[in-house]
N, CA, C and O atoms as a GROMACS GRO file, in nm:
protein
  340
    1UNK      N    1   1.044   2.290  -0.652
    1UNK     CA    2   1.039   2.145  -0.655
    1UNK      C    3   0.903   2.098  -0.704
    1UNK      O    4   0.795   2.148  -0.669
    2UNK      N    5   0.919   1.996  -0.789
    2UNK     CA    6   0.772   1.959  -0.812
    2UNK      C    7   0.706   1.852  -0.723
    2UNK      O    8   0.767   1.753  -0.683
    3UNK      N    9   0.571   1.878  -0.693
    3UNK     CA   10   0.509   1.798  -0.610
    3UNK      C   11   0.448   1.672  -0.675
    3UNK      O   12   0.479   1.657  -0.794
    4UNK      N   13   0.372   1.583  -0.624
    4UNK     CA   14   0.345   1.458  -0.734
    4UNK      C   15   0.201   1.394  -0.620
    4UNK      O   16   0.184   1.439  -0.507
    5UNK      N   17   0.121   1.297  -0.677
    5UNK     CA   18   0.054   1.207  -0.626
    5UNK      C   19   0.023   1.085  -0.722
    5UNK      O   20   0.003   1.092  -0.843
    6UNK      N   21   0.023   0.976  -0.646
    6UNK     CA   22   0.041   0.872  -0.731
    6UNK      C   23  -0.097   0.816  -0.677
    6UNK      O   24  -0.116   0.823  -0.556
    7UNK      N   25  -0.212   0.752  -0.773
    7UNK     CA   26  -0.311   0.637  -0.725
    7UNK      C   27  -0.327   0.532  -0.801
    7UNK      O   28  -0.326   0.534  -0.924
    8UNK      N   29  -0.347   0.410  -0.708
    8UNK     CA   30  -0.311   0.283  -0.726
    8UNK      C   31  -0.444   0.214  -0.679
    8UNK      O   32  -0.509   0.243  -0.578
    9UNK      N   33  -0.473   0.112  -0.775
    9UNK     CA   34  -0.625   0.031  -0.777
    9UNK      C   35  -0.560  -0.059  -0.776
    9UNK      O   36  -0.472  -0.082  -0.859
   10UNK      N   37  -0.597  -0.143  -0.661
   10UNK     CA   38  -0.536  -0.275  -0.664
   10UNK      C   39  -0.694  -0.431  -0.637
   10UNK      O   40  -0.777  -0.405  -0.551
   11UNK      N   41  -0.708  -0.559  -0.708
   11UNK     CA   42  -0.802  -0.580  -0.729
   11UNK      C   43  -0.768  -0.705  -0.662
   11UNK      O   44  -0.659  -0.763  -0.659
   12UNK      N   45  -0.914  -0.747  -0.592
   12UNK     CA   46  -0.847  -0.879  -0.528
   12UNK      C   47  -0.989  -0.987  -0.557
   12UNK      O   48  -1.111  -0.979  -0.573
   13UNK      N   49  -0.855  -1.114  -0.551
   13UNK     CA   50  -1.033  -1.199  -0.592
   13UNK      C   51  -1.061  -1.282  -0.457
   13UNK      O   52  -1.165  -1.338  -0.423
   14UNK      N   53  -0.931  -1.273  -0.388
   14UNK     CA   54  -1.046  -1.324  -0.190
   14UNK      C   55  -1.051  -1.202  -0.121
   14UNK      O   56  -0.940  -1.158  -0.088
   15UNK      N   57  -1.164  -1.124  -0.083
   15UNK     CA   58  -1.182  -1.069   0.024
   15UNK      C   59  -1.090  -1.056   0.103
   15UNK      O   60  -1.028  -0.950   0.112
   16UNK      N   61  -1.049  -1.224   0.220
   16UNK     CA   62  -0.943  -1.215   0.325
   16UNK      C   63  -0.863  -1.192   0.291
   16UNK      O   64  -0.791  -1.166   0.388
   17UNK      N   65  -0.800  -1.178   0.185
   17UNK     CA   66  -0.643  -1.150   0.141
   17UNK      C   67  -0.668  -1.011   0.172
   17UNK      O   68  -0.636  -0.975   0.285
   18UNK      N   69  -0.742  -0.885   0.056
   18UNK     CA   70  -0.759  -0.780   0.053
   18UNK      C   71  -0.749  -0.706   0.176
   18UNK      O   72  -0.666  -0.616   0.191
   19UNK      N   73  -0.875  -0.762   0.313
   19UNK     CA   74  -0.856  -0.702   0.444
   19UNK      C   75  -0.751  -0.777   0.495
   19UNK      O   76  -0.752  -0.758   0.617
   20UNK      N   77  -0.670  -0.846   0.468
   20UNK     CA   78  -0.555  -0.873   0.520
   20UNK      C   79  -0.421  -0.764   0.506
   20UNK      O   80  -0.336  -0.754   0.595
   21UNK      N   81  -0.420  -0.706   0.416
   21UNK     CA   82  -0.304  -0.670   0.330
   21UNK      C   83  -0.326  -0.490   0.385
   21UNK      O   84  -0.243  -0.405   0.416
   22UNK      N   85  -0.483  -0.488   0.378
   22UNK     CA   86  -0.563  -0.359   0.408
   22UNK      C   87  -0.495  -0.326   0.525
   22UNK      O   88  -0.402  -0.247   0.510
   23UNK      N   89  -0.522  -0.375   0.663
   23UNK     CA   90  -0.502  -0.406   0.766
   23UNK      C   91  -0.372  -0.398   0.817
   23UNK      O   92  -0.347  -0.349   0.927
   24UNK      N   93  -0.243  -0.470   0.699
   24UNK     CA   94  -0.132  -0.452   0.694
   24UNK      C   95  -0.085  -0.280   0.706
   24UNK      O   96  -0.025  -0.219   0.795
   25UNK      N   97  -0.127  -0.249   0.612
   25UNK     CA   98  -0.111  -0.102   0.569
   25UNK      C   99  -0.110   0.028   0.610
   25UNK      O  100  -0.027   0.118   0.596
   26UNK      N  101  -0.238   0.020   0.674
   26UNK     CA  102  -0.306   0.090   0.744
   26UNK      C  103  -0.196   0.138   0.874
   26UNK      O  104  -0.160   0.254   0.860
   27UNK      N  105  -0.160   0.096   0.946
   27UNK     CA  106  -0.026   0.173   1.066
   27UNK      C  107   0.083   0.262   0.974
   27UNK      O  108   0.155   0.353   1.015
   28UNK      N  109   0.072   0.204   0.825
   28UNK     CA  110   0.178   0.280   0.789
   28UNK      C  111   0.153   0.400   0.718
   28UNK      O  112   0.232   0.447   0.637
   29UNK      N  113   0.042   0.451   0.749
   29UNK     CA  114   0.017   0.522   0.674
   29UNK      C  115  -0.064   0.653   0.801
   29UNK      O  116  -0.125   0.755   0.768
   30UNK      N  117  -0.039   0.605   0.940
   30UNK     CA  118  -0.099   0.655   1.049
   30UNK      C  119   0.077   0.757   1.120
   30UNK      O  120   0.083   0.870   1.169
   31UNK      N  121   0.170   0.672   1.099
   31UNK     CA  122   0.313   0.700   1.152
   31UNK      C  123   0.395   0.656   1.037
   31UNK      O  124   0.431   0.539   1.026
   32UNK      N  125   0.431   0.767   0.932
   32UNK     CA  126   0.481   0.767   0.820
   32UNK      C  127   0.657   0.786   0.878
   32UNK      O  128   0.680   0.831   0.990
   33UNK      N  129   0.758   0.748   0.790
   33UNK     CA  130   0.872   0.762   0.848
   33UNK      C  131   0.988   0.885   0.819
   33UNK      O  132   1.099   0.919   0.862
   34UNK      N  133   0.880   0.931   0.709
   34UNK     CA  134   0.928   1.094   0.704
   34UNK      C  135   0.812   1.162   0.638
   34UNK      O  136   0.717   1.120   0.573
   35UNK      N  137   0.843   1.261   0.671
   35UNK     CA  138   0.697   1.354   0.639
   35UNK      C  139   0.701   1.440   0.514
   35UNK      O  140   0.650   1.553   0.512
   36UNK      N  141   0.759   1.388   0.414
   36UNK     CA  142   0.818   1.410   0.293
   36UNK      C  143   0.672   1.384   0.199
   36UNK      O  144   0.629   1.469   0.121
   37UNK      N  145   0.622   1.285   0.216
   37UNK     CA  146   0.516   1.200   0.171
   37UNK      C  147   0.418   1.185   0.276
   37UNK      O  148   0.451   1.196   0.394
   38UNK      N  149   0.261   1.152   0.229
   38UNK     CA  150   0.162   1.093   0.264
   38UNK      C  151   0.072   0.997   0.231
   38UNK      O  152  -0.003   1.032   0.140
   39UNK      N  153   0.051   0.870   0.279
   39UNK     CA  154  -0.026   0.808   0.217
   39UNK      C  155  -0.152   0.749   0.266
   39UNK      O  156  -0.163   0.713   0.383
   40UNK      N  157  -0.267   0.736   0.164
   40UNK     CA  158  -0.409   0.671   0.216
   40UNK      C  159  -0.449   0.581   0.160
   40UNK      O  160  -0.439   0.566   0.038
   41UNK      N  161  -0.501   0.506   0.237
   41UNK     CA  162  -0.481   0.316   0.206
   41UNK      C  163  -0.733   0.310   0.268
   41UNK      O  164  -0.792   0.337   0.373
   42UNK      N  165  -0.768   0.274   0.170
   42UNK     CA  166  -0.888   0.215   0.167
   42UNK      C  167  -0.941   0.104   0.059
   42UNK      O  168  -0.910   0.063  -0.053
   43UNK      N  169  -1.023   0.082   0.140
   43UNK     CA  170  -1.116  -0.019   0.029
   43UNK      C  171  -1.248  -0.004  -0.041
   43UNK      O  172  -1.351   0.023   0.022
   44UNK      N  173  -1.247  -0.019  -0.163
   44UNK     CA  174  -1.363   0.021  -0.251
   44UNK      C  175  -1.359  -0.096  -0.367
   44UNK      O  176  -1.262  -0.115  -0.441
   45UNK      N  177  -1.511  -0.185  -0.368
   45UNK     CA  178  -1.523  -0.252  -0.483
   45UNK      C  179  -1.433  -0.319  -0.463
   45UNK      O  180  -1.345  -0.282  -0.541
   46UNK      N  181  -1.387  -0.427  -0.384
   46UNK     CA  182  -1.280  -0.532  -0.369
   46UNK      C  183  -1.166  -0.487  -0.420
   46UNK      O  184  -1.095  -0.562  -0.487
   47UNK      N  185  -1.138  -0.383  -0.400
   47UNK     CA  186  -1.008  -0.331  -0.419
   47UNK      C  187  -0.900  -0.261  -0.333
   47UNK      O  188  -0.954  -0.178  -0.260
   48UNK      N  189  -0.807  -0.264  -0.323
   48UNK     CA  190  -0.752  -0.178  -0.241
   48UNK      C  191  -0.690  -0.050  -0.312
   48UNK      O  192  -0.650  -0.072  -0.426
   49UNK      N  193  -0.678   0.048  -0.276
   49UNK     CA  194  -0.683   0.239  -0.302
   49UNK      C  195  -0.579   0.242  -0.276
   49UNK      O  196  -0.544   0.144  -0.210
   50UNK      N  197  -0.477   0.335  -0.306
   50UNK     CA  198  -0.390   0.386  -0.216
   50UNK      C  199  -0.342   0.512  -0.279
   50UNK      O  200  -0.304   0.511  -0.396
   51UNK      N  201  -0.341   0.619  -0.209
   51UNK     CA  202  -0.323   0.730  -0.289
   51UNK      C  203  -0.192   0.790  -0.179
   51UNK      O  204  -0.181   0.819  -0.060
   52UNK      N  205  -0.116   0.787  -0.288
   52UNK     CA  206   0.011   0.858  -0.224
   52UNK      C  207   0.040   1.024  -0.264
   52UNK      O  208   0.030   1.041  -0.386
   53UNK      N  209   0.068   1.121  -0.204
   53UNK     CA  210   0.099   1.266  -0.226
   53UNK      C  211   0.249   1.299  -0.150
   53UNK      O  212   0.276   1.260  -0.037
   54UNK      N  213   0.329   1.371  -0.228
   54UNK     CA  214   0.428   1.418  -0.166
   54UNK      C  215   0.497   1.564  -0.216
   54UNK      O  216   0.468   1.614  -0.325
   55UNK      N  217   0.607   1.633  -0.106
   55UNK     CA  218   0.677   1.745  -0.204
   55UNK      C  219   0.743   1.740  -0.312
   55UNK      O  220   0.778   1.827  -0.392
   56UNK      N  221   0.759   1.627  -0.306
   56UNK     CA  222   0.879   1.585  -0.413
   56UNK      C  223   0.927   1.483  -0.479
   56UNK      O  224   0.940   1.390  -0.399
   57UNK      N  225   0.964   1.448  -0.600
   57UNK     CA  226   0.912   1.318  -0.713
   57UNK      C  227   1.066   1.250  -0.590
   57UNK      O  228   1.025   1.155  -0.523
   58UNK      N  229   1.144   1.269  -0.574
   58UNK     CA  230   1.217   1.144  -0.502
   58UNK      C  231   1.160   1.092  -0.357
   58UNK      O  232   1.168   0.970  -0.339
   59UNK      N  233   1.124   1.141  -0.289
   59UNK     CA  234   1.066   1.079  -0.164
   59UNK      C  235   0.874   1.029  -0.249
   59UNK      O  236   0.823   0.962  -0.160
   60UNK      N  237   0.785   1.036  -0.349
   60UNK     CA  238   0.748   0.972  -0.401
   60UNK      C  239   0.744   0.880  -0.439
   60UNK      O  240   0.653   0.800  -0.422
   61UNK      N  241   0.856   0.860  -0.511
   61UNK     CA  242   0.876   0.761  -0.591
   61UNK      C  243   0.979   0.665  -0.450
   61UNK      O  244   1.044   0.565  -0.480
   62UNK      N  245   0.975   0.706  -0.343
   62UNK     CA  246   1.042   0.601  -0.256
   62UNK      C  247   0.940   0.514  -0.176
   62UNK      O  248   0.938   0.394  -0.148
   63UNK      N  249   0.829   0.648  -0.142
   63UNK     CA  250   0.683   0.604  -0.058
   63UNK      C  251   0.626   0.480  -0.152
   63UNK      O  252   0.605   0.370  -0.103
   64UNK      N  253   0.596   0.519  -0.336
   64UNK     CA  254   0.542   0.393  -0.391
   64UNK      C  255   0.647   0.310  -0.384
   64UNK      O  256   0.578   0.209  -0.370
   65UNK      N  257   0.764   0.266  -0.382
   65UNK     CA  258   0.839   0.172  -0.418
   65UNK      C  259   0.836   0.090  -0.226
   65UNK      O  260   0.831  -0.033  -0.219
   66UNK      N  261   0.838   0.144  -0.141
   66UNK     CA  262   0.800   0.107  -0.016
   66UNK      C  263   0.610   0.037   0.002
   66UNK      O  264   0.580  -0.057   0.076
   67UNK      N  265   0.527   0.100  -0.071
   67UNK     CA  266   0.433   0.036  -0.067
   67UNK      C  267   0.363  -0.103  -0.131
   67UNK      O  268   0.281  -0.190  -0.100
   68UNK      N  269   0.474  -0.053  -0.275
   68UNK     CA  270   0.473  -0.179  -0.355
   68UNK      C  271   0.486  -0.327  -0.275
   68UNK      O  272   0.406  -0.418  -0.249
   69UNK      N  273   0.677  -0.296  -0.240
   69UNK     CA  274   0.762  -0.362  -0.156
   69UNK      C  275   0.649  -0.463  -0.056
   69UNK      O  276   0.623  -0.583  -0.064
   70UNK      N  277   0.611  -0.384   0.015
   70UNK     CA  278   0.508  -0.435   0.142
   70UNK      C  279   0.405  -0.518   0.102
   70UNK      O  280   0.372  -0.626   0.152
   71UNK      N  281   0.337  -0.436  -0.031
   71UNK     CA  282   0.224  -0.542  -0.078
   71UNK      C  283   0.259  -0.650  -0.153
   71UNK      O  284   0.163  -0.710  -0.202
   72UNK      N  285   0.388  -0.700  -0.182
   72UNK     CA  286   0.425  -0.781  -0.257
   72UNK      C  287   0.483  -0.913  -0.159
   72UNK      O  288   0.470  -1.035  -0.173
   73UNK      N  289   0.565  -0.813  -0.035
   73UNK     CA  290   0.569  -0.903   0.041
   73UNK      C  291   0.428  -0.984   0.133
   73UNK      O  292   0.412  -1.106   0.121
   74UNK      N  293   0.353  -0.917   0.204
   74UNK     CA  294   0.237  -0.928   0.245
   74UNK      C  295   0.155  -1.060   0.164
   74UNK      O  296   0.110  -1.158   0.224
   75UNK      N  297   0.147  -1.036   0.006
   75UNK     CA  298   0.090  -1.135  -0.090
   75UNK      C  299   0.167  -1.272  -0.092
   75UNK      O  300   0.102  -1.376  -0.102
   76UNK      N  301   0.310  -1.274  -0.084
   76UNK     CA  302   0.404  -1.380  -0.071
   76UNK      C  303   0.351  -1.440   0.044
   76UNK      O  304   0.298  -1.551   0.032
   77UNK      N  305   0.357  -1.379   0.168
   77UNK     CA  306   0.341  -1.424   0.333
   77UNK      C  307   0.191  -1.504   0.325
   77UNK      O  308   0.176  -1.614   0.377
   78UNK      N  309   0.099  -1.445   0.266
   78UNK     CA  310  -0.072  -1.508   0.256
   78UNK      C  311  -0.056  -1.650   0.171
   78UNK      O  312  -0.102  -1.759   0.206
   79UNK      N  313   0.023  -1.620   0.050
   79UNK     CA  314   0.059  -1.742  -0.036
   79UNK      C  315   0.106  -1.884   0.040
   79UNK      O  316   0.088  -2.003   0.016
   80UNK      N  317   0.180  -1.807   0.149
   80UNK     CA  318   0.267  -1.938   0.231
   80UNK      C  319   0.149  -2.021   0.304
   80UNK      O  320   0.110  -2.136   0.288
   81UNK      N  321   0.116  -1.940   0.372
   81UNK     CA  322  -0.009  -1.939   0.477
   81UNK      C  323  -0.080  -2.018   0.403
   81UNK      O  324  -0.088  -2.126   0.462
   82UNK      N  325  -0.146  -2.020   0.286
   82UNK     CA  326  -0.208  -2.064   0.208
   82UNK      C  327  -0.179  -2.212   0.233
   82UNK      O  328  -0.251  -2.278   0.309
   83UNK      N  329  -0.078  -2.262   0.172
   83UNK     CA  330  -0.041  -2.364   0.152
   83UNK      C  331   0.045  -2.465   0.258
   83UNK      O  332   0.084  -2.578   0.229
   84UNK      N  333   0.068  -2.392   0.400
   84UNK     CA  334   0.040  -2.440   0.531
   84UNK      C  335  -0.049  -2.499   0.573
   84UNK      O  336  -0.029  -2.602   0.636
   85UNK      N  337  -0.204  -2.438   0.545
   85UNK     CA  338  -0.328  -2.521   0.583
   85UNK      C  339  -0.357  -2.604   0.500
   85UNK      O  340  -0.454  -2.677   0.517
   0.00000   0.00000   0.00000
């Protein structure tokens, strides 16, 4: 089986969003929901990292499509928030 790792630079222009989203992440990557995959979530240069590794390109390619998912939702949820205050 082939193994894979995927890394992802993600760039933010508020801070609070970034450790927001950071913050988000971070549990999921402490208690993963199968151990197929691993992932590591930091911050460098107003950015957020995330480096995903797994055994195998389908539980890969499920871990990024789950992390995407989250950060897309997460960015929607701040957007709202946003425009609440």
């Amino acid at each position: 089986m082939l193994e894979g790792i995927i890394k992802i630079t993600l760039k933010f222009e508020r801070l609070e969003d970034l450790i927001a989203i950071y913050k988000a992440l971070v549990p999921e990557t402490k208690n993963p929901p199968t151990h197929r995959s691993e992932a590591k979530v930091w911050i460098e240069d107003r950015s957020l990292k995330i480096e995903i590794s797994s055994k195998d390109l389908i539980s890969l390619r499920a871990a990024l499509n789950s992390y995407l998912r989250w950060i897309y939702i997460l960015t929607m949820g701040l957007k709202v928030m946003k425009n609440v205050n």
